[in-house]
N, C-alpha and C positions, 0 to 999 in steps of 0.2 A: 619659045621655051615653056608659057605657061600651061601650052594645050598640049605639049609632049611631055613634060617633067612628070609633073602634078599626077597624068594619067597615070605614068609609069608608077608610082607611088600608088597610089591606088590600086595597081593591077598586084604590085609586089605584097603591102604592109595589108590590104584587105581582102583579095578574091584570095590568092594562093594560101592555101590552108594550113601548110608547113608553116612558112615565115610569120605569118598570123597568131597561131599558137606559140612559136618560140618569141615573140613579141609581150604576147601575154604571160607568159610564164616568170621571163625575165621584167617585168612591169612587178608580177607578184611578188618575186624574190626581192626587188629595190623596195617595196614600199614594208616586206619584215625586217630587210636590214634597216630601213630609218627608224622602225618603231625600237629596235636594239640597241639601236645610234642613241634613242631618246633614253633607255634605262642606263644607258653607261654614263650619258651624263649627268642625271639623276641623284645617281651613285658617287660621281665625281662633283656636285653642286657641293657650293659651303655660302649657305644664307647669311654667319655672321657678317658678311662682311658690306652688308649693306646695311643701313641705318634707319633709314624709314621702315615702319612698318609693310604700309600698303606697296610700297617698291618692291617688295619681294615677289607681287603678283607679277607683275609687268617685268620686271629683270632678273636674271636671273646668273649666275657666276663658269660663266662657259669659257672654257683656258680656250687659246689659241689652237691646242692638236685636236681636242674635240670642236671646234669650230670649222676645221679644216677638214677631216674626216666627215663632220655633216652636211658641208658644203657638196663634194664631192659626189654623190647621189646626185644630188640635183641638179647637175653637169647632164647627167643619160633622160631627165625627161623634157630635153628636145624631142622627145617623138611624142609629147601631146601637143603640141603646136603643130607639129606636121601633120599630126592628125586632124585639127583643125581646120589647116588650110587646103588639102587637098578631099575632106566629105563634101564640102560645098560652104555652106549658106553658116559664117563666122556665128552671130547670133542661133539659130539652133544648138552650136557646141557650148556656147558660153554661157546658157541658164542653166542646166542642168547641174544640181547639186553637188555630185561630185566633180565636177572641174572646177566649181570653185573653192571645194576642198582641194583638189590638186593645188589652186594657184593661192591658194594660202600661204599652205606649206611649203611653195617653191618663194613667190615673189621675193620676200621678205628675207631670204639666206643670197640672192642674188642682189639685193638693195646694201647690204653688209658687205658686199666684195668689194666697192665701191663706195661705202662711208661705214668706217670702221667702227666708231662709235658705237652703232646700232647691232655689235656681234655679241652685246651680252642681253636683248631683248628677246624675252620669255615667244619661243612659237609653237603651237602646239599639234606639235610634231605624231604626237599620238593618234592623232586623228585618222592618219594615215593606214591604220587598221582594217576602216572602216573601207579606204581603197585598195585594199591587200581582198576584201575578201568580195569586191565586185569583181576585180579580176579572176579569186579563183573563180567563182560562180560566171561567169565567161567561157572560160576554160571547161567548165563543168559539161558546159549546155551543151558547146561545141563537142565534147565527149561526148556525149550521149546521143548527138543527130549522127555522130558518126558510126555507133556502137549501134543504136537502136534496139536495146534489150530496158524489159520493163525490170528486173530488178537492180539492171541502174540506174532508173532513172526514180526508184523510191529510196538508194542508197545513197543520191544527190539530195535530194529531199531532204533527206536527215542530217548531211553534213552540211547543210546551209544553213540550219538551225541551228546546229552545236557552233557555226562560226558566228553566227549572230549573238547567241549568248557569251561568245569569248572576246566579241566586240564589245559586248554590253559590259563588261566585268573591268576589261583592259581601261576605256575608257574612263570609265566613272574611277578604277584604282588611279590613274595620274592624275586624272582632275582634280581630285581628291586631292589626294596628295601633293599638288603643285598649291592650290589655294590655304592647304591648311597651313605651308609655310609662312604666310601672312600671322597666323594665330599666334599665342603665346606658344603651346607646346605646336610643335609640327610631329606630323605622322610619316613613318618611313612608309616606303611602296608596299613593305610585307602587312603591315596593319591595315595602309588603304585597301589591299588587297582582302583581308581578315571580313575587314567592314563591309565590302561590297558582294564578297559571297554569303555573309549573313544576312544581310541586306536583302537582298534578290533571293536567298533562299527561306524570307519570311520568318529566319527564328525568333533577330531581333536578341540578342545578347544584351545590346548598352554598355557592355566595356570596351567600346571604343564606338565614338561618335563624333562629328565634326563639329567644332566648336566656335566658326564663326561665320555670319551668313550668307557669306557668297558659297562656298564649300554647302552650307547647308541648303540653298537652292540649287546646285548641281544635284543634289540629290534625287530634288523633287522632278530636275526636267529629265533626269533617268530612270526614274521608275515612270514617269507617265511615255517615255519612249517604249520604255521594255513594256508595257501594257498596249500599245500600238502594234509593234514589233512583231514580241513573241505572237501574238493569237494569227497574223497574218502567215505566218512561218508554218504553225501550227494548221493554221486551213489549210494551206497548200497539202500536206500530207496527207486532211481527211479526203479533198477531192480527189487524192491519188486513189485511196483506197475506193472510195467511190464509181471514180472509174476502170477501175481497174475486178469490183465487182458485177457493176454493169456489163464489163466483155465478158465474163465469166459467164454469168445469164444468157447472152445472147450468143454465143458462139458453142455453150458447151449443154449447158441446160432446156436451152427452148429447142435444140433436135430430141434430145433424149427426152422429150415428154411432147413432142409429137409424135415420136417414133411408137410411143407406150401407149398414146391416145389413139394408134391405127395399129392394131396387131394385124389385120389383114392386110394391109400396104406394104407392098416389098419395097 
């Protein structure tokens, strides 16, 4: 069974192009519904009700229907373990950065079906953004080897960047906002959100600022990501434009000015 199954699996979720993409699609669509799952409950937390201070990082006030409802997701990414087990070689799947963001955000709501205790411990769920937009950018490529036209593939270009800054924004507002509930005053999502677009857009206001220093070190390791980040993002589009002046040159320019350098040459 495992030299037939596994194959079959293989031939369906990877070669065949159709089911590949609606794979991907539906991957994308689970990882914006949890980042949604994560503002409702957000929205739906009440900090008083825990007593420690520093507890409120680590736990967090998640009823029972929003526990159930975010579990439920996590039920459809059995297809990253298949995924897994039928590329090959377990260790290649399991370093790569995002699977272990995947199994972050899964393990831990699977550990909770199973000892209940642990369904009001803080998981950051938001992270998942950052898997929303490897997906699309999948989906993207695959578009574009399929389409093969140059102004989609600098129309990808742009939209991989604007997803990356709506990653950068996303995350730093819940971090934000999940840490400062530790602080005296806590900040709602709209102010985290206030801070992180002044922030990243360098005005720098000061009426609204994190006020205690785990919060104020997310900061620091978000602006030095977005200064990683953005310039790579931002390359990628000069070499577009680069080469995309280079065929210009060499397909359209260098006939037309041989052509002009031999006026007797038919």
């Amino acid at each position: 069974w495992t030299y037939i199954f596994f194959p079959l699996l293989k031939l369906f979720f990877i070669k065949n192009q159709r089911s590949s993409l609606r794979i991907r699609i539906f991957n994308f669509c689970l990882k914006l519904l949890t980042c949604v799952l994560y503002i409702i409950r957000v929205m739906t937390d009440n900090p008083a009700q825990l007593r420690h201070t520093w507890e409120l990082i680590f736990w967090v006030d998640r009823k029972v229907p929003a526990w159930a409802i975010q579990v439920s997701p996590k039920k459809s990414k059995h297809f990253t373990l298949l995924h897994v087990f039928f590329q090959g070689n377990i260790w290649e799947q399991i370093f790569p950065v995002f699977f272990l963001l995947e199994m972050l955000n899964t393990v831990p709501f699977i550990i909770t079906i199973f000892w209940p205790p642990l369904r009001n411990l803080f998981i950051p769920v938001f992270l998942n953004c950052w898997l929303a937009k490897c997906a699309l950018e999948s989906m993207i490529n695959d578009l574009h080897r399929a389409i093969q036209r140059t102004h989609s593939a600098m129309f990808n270009q742009v939209l991989i960047l604007i997803c990356t800054l709506l990653c950068l924004v996303f995350t730093g507002t819940c971090g934000i906002q999940h840490l400062e509930r530790a602080g005296k005053k806590s900040l709602s999502l709209f102010n985290a959100l206030y801070f992180c677009i002044v922030t990243f857009s360098t005005v720098g206001f000061s009426d609204v600022t994190p006020q205690i220093w785990p919060s104020q070190l997310l900061v620091v390791v978000m602006i030095c990501v977005a200064l990683v980040v953005l310039p790579l993002q931002v390359r990628g589009i000069k070499h577009f434009f680069t080469f995309i002046k280079t065929m210009i040159i060499k397909h359209y320019l260098n006939p037309l000015a041989f052509i002009f350098s031999n006026p007797n040459k038919k």
